[in-house]
PDB file of N, CA, C and O in Angstrom:
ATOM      1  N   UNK A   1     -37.744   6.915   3.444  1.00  0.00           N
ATOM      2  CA  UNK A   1     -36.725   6.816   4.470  1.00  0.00           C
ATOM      3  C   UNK A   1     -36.164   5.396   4.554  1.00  0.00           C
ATOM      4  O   UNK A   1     -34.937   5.396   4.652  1.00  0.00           O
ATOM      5  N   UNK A   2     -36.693   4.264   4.543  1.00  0.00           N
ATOM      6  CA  UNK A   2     -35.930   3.195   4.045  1.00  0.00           C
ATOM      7  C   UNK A   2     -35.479   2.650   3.101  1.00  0.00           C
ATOM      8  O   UNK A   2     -35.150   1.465   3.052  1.00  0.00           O
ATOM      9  N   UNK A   3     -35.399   3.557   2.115  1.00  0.00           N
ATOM     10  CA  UNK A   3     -34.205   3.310   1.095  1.00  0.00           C
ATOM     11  C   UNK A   3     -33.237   3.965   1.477  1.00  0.00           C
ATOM     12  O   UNK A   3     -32.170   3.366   1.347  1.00  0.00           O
ATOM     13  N   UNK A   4     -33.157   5.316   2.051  1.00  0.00           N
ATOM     14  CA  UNK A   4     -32.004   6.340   2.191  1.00  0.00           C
ATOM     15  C   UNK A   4     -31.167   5.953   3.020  1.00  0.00           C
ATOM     16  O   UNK A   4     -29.985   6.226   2.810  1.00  0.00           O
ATOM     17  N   UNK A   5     -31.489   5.319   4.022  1.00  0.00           N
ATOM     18  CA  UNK A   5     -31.018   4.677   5.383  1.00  0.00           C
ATOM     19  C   UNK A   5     -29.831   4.038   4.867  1.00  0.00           C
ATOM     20  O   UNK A   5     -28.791   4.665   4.666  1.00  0.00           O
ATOM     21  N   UNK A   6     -30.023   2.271   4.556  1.00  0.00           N
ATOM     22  CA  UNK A   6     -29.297   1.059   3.218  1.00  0.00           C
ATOM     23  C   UNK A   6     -28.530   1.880   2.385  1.00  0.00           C
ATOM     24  O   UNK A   6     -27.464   1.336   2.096  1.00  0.00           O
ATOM     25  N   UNK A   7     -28.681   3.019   1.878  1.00  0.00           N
ATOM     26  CA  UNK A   7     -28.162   3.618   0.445  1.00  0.00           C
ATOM     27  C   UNK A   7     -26.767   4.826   1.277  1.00  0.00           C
ATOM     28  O   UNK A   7     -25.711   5.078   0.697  1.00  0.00           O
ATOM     29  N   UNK A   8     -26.979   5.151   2.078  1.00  0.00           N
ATOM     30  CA  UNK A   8     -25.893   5.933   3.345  1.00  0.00           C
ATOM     31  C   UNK A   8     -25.373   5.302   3.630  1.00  0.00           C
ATOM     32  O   UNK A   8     -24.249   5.424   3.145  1.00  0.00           O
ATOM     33  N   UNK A   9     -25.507   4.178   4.510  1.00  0.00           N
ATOM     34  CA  UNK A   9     -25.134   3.092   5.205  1.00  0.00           C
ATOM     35  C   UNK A   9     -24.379   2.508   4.234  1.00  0.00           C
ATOM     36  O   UNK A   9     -23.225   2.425   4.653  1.00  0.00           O
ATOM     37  N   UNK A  10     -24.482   2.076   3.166  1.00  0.00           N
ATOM     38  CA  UNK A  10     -23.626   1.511   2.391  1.00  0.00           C
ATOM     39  C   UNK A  10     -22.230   1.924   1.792  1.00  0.00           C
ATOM     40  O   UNK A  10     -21.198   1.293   1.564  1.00  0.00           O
ATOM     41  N   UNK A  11     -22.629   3.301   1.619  1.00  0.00           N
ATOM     42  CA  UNK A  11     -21.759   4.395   0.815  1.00  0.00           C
ATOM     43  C   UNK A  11     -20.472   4.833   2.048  1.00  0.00           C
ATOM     44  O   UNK A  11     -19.272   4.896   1.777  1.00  0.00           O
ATOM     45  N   UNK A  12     -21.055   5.091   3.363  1.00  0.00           N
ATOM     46  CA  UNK A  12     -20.100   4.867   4.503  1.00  0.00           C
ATOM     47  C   UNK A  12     -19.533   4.042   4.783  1.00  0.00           C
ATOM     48  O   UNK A  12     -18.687   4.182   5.665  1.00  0.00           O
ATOM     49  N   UNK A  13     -19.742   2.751   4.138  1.00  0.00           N
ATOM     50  CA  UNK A  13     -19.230   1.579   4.748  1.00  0.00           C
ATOM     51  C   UNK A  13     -17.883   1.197   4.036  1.00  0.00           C
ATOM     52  O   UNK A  13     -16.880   0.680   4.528  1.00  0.00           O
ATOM     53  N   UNK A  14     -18.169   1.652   2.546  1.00  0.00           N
ATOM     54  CA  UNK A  14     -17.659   1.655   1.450  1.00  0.00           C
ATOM     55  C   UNK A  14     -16.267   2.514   1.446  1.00  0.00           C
ATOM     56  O   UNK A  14     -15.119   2.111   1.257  1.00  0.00           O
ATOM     57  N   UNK A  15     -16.812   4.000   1.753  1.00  0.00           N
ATOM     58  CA  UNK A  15     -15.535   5.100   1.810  1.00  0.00           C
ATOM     59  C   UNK A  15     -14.585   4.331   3.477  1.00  0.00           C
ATOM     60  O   UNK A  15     -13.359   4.262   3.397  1.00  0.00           O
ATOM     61  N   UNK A  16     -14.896   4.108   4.077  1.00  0.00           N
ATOM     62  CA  UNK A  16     -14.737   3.840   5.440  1.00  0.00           C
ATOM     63  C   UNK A  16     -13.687   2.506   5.310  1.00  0.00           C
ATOM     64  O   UNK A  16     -12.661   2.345   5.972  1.00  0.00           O
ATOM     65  N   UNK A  17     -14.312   1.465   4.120  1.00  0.00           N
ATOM     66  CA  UNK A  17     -13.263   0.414   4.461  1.00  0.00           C
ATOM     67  C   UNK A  17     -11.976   0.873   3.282  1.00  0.00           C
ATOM     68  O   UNK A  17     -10.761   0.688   3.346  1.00  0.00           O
ATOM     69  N   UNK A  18     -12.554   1.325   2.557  1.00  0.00           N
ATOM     70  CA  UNK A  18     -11.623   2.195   1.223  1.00  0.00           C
ATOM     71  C   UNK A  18     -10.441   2.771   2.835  1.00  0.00           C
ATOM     72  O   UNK A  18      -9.551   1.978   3.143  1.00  0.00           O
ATOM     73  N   UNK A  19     -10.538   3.716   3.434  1.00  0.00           N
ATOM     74  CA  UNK A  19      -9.625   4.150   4.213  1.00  0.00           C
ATOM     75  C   UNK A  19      -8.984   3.137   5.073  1.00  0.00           C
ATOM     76  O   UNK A  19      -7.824   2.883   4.749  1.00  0.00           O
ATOM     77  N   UNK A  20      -9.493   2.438   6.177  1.00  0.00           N
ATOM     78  CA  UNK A  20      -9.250   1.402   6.344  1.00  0.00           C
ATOM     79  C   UNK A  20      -8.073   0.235   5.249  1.00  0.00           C
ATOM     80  O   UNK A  20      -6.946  -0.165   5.544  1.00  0.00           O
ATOM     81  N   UNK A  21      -8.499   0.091   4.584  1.00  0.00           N
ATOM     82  CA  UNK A  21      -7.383  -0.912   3.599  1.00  0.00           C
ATOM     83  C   UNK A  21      -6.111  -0.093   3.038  1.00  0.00           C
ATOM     84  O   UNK A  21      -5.051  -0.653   2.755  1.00  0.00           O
ATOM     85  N   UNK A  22      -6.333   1.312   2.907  1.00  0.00           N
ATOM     86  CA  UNK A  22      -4.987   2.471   2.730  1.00  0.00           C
ATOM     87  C   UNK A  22      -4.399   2.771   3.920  1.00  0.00           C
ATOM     88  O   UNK A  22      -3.285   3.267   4.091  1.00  0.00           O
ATOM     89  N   UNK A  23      -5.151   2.465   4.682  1.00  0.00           N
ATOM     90  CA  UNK A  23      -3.601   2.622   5.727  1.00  0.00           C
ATOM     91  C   UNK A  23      -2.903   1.380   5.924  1.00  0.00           C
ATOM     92  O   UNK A  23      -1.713   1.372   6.237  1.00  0.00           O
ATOM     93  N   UNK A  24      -3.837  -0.080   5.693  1.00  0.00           N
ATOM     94  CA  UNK A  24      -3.547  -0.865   6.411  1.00  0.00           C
ATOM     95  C   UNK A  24      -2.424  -1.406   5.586  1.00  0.00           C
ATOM     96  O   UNK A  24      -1.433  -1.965   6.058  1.00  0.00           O
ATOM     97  N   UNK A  25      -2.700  -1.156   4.072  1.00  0.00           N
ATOM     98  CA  UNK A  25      -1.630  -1.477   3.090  1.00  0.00           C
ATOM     99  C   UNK A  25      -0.696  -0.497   3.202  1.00  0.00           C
ATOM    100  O   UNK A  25       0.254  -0.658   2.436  1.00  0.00           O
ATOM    101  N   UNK A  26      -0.645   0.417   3.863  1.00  0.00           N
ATOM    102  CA  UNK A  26       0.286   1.280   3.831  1.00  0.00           C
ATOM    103  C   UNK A  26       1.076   1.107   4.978  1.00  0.00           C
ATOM    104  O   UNK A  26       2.271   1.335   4.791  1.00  0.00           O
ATOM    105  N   UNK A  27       0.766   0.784   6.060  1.00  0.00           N
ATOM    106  CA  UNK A  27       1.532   0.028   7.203  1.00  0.00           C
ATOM    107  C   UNK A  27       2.616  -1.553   6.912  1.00  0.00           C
ATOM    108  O   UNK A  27       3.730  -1.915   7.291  1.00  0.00           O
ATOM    109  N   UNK A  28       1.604  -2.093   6.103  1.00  0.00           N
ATOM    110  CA  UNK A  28       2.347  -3.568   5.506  1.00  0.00           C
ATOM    111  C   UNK A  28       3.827  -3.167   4.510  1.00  0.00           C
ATOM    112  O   UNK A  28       4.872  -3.810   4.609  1.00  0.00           O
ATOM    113  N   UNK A  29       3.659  -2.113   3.671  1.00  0.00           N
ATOM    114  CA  UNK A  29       4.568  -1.654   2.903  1.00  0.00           C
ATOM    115  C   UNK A  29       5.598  -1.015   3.734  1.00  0.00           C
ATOM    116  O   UNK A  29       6.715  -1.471   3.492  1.00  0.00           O
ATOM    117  N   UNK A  30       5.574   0.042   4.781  1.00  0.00           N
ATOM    118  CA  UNK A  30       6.243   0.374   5.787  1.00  0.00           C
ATOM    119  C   UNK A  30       7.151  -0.891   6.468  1.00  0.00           C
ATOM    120  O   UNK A  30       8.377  -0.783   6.471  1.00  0.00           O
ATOM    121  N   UNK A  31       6.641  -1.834   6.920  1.00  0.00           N
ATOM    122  CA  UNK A  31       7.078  -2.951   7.430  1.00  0.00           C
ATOM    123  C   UNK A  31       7.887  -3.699   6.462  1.00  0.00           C
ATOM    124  O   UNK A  31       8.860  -4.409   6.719  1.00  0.00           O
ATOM    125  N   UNK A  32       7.371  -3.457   5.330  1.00  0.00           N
ATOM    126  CA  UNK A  32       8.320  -4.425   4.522  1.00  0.00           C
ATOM    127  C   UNK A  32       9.728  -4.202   3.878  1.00  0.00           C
ATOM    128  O   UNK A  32      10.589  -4.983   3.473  1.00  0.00           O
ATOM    129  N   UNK A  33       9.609  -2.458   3.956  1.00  0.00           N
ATOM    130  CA  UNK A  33      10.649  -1.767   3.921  1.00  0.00           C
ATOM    131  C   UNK A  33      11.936  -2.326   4.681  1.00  0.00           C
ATOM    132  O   UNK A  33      13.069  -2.498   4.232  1.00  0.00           O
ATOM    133  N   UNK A  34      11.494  -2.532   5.813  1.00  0.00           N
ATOM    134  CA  UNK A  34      12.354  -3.093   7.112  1.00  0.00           C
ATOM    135  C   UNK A  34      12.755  -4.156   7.145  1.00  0.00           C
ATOM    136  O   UNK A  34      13.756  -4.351   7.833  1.00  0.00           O
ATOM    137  N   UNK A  35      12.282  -5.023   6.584  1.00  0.00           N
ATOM    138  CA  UNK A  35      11.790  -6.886   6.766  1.00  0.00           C
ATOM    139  C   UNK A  35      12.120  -7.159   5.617  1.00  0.00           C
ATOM    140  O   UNK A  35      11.209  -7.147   4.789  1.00  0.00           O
ATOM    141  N   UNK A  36      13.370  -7.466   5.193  1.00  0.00           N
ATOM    142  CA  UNK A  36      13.971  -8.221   4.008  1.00  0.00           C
ATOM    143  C   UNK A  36      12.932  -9.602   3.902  1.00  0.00           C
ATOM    144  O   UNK A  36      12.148  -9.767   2.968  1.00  0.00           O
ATOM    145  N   UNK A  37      13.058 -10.326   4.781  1.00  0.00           N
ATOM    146  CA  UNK A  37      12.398 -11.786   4.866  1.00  0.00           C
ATOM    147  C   UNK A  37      10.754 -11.679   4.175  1.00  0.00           C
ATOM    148  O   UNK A  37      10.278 -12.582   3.487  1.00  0.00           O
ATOM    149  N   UNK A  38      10.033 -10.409   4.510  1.00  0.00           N
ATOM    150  CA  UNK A  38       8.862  -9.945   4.370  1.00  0.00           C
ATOM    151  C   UNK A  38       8.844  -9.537   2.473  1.00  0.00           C
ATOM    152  O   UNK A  38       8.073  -9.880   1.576  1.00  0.00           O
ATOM    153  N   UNK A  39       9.667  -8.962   2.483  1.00  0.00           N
ATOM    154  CA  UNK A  39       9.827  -8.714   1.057  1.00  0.00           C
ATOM    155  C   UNK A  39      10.609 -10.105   0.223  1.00  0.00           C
ATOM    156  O   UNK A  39      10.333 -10.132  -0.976  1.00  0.00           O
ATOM    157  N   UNK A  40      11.114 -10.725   0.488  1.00  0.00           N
ATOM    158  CA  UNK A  40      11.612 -12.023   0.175  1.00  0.00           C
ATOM    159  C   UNK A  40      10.192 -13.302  -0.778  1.00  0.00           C
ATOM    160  O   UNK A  40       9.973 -13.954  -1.799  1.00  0.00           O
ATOM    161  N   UNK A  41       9.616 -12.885   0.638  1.00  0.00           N
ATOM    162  CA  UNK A  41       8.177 -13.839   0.763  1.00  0.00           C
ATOM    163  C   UNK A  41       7.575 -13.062  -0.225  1.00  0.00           C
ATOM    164  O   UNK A  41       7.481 -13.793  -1.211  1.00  0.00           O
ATOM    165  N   UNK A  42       7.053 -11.805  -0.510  1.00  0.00           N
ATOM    166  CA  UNK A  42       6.442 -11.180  -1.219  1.00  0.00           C
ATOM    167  C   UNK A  42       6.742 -11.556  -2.592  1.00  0.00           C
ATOM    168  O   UNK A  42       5.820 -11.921  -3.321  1.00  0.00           O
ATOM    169  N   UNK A  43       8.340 -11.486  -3.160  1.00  0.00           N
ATOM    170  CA  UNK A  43       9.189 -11.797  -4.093  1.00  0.00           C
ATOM    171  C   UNK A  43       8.289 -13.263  -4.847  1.00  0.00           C
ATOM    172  O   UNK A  43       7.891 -13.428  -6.000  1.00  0.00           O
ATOM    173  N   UNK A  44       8.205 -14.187  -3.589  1.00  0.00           N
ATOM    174  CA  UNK A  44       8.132 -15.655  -4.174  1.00  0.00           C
ATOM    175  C   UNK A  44       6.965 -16.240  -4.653  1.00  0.00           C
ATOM    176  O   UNK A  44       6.757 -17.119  -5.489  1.00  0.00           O
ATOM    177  N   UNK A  45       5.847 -15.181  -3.545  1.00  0.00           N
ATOM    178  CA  UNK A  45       4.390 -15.210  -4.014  1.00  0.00           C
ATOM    179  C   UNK A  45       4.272 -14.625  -5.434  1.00  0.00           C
ATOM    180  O   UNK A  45       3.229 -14.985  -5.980  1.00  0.00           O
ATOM    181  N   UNK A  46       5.155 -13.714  -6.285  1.00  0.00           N
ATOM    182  CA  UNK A  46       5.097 -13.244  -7.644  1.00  0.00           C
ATOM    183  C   UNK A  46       5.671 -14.173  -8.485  1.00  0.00           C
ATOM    184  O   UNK A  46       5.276 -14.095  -9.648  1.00  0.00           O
ATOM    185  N   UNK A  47       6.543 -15.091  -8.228  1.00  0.00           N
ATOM    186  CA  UNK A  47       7.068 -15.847  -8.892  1.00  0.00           C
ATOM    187  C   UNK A  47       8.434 -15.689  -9.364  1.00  0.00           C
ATOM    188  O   UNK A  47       8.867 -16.314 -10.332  1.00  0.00           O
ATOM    189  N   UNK A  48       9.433 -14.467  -8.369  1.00  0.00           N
ATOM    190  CA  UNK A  48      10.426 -14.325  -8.403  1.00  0.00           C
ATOM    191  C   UNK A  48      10.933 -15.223  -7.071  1.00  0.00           C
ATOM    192  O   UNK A  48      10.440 -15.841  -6.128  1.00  0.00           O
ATOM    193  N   UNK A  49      12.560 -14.796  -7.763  1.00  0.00           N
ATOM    194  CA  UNK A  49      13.090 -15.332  -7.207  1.00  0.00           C
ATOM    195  C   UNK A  49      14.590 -14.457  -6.343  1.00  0.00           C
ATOM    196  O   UNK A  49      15.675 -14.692  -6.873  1.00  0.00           O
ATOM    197  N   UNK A  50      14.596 -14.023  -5.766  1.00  0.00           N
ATOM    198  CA  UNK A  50      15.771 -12.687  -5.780  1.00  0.00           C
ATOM    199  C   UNK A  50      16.679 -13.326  -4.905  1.00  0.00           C
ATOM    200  O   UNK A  50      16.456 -14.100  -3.974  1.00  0.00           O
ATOM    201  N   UNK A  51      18.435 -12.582  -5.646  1.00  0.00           N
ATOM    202  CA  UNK A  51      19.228 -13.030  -4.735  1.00  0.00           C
ATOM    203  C   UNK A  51      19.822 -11.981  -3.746  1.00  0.00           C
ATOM    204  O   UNK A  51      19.033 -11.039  -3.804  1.00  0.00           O
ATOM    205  N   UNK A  52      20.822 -11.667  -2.863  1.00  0.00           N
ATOM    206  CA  UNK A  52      20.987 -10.928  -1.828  1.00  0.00           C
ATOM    207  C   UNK A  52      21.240  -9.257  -2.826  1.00  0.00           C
ATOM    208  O   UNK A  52      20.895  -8.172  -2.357  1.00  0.00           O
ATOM    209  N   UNK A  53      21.811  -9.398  -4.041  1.00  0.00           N
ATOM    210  CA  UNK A  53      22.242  -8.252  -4.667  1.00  0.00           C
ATOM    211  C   UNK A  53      20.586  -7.054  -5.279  1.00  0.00           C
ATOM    212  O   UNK A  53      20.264  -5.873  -5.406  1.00  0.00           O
ATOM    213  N   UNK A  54      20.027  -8.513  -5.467  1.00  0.00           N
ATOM    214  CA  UNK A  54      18.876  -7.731  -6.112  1.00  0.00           C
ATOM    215  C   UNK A  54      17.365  -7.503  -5.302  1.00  0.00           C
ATOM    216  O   UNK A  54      16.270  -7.153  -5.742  1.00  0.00           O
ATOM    217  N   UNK A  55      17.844  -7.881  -3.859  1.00  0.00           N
ATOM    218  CA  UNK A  55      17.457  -7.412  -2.896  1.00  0.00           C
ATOM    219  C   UNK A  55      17.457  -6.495  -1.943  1.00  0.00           C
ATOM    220  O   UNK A  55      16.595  -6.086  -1.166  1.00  0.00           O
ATOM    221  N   UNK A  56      19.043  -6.130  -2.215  1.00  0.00           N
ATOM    222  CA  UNK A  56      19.106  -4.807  -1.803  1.00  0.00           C
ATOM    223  C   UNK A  56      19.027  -3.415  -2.434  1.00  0.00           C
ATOM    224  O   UNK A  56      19.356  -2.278  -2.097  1.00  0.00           O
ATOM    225  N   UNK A  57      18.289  -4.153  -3.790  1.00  0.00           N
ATOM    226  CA  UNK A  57      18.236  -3.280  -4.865  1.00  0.00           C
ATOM    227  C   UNK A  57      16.773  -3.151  -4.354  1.00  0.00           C
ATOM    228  O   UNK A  57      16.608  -1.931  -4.367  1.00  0.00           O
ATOM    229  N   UNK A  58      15.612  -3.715  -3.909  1.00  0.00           N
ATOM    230  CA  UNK A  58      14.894  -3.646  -4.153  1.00  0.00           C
ATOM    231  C   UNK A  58      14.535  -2.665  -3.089  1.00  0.00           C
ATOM    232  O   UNK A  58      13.950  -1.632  -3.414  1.00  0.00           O
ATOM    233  N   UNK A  59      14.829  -2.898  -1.875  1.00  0.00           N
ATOM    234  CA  UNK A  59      15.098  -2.386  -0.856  1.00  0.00           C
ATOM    235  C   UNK A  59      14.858  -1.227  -0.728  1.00  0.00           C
ATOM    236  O   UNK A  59      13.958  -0.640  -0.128  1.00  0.00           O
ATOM    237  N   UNK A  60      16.328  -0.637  -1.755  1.00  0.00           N
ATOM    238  CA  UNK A  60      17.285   0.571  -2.330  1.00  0.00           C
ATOM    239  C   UNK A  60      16.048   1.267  -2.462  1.00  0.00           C
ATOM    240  O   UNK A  60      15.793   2.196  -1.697  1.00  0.00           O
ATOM    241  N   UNK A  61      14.977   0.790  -3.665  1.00  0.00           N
ATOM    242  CA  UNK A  61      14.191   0.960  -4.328  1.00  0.00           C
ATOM    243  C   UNK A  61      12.769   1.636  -3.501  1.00  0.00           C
ATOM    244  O   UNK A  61      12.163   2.648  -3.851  1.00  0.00           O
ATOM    245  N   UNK A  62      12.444   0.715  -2.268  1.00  0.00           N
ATOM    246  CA  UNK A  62      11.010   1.184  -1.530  1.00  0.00           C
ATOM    247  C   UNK A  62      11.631   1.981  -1.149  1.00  0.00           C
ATOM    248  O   UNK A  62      11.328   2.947  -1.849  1.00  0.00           O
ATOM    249  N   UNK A  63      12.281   2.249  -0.533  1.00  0.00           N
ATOM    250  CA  UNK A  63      13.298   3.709   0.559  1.00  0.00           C
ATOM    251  C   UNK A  63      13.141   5.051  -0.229  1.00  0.00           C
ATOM    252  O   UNK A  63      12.673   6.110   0.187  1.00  0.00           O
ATOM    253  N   UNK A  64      13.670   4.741  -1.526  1.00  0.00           N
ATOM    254  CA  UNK A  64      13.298   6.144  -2.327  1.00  0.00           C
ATOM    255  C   UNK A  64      12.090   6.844  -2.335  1.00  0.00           C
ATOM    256  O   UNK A  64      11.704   7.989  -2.100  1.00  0.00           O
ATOM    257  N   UNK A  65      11.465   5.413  -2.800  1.00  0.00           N
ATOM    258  CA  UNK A  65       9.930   5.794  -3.003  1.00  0.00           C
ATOM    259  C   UNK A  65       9.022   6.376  -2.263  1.00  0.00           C
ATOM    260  O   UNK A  65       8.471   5.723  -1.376  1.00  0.00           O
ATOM    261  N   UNK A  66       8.573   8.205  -2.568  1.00  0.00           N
ATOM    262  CA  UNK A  66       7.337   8.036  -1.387  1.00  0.00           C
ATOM    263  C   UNK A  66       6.317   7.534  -1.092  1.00  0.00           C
ATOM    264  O   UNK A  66       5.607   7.213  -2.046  1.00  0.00           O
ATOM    265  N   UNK A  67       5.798   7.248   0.293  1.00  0.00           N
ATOM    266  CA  UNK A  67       4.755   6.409   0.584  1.00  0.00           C
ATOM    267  C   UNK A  67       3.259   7.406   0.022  1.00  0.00           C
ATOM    268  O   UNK A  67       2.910   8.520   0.410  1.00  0.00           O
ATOM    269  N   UNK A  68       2.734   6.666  -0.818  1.00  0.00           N
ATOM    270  CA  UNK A  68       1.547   7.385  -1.317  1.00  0.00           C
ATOM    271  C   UNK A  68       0.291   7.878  -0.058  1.00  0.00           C
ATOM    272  O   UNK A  68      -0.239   7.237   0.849  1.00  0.00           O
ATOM    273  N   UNK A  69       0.205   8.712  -0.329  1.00  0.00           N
ATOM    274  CA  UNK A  69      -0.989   9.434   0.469  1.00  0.00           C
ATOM    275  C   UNK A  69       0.336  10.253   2.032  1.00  0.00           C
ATOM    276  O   UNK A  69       0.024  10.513   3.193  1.00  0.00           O
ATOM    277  N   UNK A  70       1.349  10.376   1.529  1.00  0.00           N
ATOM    278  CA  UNK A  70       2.123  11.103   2.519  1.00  0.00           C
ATOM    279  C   UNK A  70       2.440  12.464   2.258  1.00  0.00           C
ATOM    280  O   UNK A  70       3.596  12.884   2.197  1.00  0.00           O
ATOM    281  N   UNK A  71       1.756  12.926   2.154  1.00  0.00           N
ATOM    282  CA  UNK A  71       1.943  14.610   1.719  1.00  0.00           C
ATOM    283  C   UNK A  71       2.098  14.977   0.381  1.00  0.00           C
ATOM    284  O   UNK A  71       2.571  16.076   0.091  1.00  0.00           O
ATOM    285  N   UNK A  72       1.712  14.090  -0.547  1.00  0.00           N
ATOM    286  CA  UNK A  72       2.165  13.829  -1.814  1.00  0.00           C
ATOM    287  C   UNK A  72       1.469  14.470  -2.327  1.00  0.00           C
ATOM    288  O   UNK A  72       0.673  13.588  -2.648  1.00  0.00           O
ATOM    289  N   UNK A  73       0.832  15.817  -2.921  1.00  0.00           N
ATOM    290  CA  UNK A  73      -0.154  15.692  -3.836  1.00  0.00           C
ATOM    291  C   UNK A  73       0.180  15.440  -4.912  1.00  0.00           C
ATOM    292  O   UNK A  73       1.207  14.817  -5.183  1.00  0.00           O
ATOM    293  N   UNK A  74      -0.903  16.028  -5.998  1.00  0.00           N
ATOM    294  CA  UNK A  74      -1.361  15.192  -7.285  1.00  0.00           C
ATOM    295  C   UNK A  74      -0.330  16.820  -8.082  1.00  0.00           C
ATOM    296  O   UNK A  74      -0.740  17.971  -7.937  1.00  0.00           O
ATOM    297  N   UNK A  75       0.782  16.514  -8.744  1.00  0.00           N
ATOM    298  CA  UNK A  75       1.413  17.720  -9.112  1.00  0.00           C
ATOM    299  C   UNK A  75       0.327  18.121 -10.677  1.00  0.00           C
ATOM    300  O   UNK A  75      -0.233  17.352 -11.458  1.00  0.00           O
ATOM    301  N   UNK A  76       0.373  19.379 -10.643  1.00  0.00           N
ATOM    302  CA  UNK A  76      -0.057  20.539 -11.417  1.00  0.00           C
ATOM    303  C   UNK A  76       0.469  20.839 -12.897  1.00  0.00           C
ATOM    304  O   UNK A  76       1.282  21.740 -13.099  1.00  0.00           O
ATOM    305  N   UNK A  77       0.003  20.102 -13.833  1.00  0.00           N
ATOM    306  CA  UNK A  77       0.762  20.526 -15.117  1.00  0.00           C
ATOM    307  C   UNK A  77       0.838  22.409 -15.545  1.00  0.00           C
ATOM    308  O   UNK A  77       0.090  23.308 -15.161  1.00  0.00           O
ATOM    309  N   UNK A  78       1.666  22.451 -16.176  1.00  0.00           N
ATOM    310  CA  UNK A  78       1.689  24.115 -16.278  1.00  0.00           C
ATOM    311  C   UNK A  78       1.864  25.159 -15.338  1.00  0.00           C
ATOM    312  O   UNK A  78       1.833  26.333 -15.707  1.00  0.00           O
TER     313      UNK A  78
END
């Protein structure tokens, strides 16, 4: 019983912050959708550099995109 305890405990802690960090990145991406300035900053931390045209491209770009884990499943070959 005190191994099983540590060995649960861990594995919960694990799936638990796994969920935790998918929403939380999934909230930040939501926001950034919105927040040119947010995505700007994001841009500069990669080592780009974007100007107003290819920003609203990018924009263009998250908007399309669905947000993963939103009703999305995993599609079915065949």
């Amino acid at each position: 019983m005190n191994i099983v305890i540590p060995i649960v405990t861990l594995i919960v802690g694990l799936v638990a912050g796994f969920f935790i960090g998918a929403f939380y990145l999934r909230k930040q991406l939501e926001k950034m959708q919105n927040d040119p300035e947010m995505l700007q900053k994001m841009a500069k931390q990669m080592g780009y550099n974007l100007n107003s045209k290819q920003m609203q491209r990018a924009q263009q770009m998250m908007k399309n995109q669905p947000m993963p884990g939103k009703g999305q499943g995993r599609k079915r070959k065949g």
